[in-house]
N, C-alpha and C positions, 0 to 999 in steps of 0.2 A: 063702183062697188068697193065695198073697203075691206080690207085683210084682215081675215080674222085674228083676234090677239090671241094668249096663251090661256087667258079667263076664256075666254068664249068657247074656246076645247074643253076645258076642264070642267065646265060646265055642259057639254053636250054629252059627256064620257064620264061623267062624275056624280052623283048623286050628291056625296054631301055627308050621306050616312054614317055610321058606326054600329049597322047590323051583324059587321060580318056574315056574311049568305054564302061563303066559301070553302067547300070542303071537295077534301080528295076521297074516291071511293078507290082504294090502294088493291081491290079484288077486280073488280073490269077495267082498271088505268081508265077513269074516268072523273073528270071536274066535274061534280056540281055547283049548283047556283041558283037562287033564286031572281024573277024579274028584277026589284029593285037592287040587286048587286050592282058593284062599283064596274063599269068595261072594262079601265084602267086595269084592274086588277085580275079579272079573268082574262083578260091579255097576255098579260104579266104571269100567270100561274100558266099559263099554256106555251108562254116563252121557255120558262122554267123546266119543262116536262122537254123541250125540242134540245134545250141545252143539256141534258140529262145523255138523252140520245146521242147527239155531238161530240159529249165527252167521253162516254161507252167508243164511239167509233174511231176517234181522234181527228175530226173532222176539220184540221186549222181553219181552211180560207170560210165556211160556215160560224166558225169561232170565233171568228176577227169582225166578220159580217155582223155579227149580232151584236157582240159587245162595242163595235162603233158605233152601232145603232140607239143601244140603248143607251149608250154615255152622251151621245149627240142628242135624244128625248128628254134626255136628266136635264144637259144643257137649254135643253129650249122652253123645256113646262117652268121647270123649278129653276127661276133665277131669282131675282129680289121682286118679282113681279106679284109676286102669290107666297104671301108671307103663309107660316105652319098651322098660326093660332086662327086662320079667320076658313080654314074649310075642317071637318071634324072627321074625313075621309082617312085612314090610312093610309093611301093609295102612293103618297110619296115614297111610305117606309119599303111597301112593296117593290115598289123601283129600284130603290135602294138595294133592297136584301136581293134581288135579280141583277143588277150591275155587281157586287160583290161577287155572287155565286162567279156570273160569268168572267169575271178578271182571273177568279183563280184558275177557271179551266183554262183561259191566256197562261197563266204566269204559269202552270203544271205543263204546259205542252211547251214555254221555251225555255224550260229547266228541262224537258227531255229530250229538247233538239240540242242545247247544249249537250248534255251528258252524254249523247248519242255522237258524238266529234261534229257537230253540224253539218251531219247526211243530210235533215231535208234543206229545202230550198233558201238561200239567205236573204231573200225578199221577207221569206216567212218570218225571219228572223227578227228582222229589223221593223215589219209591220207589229208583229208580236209586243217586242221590245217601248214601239210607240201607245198600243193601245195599254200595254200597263201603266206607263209616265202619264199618259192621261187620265184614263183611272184613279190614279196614286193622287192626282191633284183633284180630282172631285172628292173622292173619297177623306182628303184633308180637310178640304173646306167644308164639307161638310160637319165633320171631327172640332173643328173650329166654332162653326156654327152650333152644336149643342154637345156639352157636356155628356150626356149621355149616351151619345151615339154607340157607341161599344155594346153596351146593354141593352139598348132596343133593337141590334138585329140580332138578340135571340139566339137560335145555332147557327145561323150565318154568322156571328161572332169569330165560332173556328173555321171559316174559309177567310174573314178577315185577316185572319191573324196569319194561315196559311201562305195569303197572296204575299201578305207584307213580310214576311220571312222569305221567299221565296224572290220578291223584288229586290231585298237589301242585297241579293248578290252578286247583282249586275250594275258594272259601272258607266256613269255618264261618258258620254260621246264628246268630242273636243267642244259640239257646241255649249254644251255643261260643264263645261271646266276643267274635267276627270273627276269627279268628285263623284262621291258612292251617293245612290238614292237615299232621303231621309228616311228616316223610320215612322211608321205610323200607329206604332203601338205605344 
């Protein structure tokens, strides 16, 4: 039997469309959606709402859990596999603008384990520390990959900008040289 590729996900979870069939009803905390809407995306809007809550509670090892998750998802759909122009889905941006959101609630809880004299745990620290650097490098290349990345996540923009202010303050580990994180702005 042969393993399914990245197309063959994307296509079981993807429609294709550009209906948008996605709204929040902000009176019952409830996702609507119509049948033909993207999974991907109602996925992704339902992560978005878990991480809301996470970051309301301060929930790290929850925090680390997701955004490795979703950065290792980013990693496995969207590589050079499934170029931007050949599916008309948004469903990437969404990814996107949900891997942002979630970096910055990393990079806001290890700016407050810092500021805090590093009371919680230094595992926390250092896993934290990791899932920004990885972040920081998807988030580049993608930045790389289109000119307009900035302006298409919308108000995720100011959590972009947030995370990456908030990364520039932390310095590399001797495997990096010492050398301060790049800027992504």
């Amino acid at each position: 039997m042969r393993r399914p590729t990245a197309a063959d996900y994307m296509s079981a979870f993807c429609p294709g469309s550009v209906s948008a069939n996605l709204k929040m009803d902000y009176d019952q905390g409830m996702l609507l959606y119509k049948r033909d809407s993207c999974h991907i995306q109602i996925m992704l809007k339902q992560v978005e709402t878990a991480l809301k809550c996470i970051e309301k509670q301060n929930i790290i090892a929850e925090a680390l859990n997701t955004c490795q998750n979703l950065t290792g998802l980013f990693n496995n759909i969207y590589n050079d596999n499934i170029r931007q122009d050949e599916k008309r889905c948004d469903c990437q941006l969404v990814l996107i603008q949900t891997l942002v959101y979630s970096l910055r609630i990393c990079a806001v809880m290890l700016k407050d384990m810092e500021s805090t004299g590093l009371k919680g745990s230094v595992k926390y620290r250092a896993e934290l520390l990791g899932v920004c650097r990885a972040g920081s490098l998807v988030l580049y290349q993608c930045s790389l990959r289109d000119v307009e990345f900035n302006s298409q996540l919308a108000h995720y923009e100011g959590y972009f900008i947030d995370f990456c202010e908030i990364v520039k303050e932390f310095d590399h580990d001797d495997t990096y040289g010492k050398k301060r994180m790049f800027s992504l702005t």
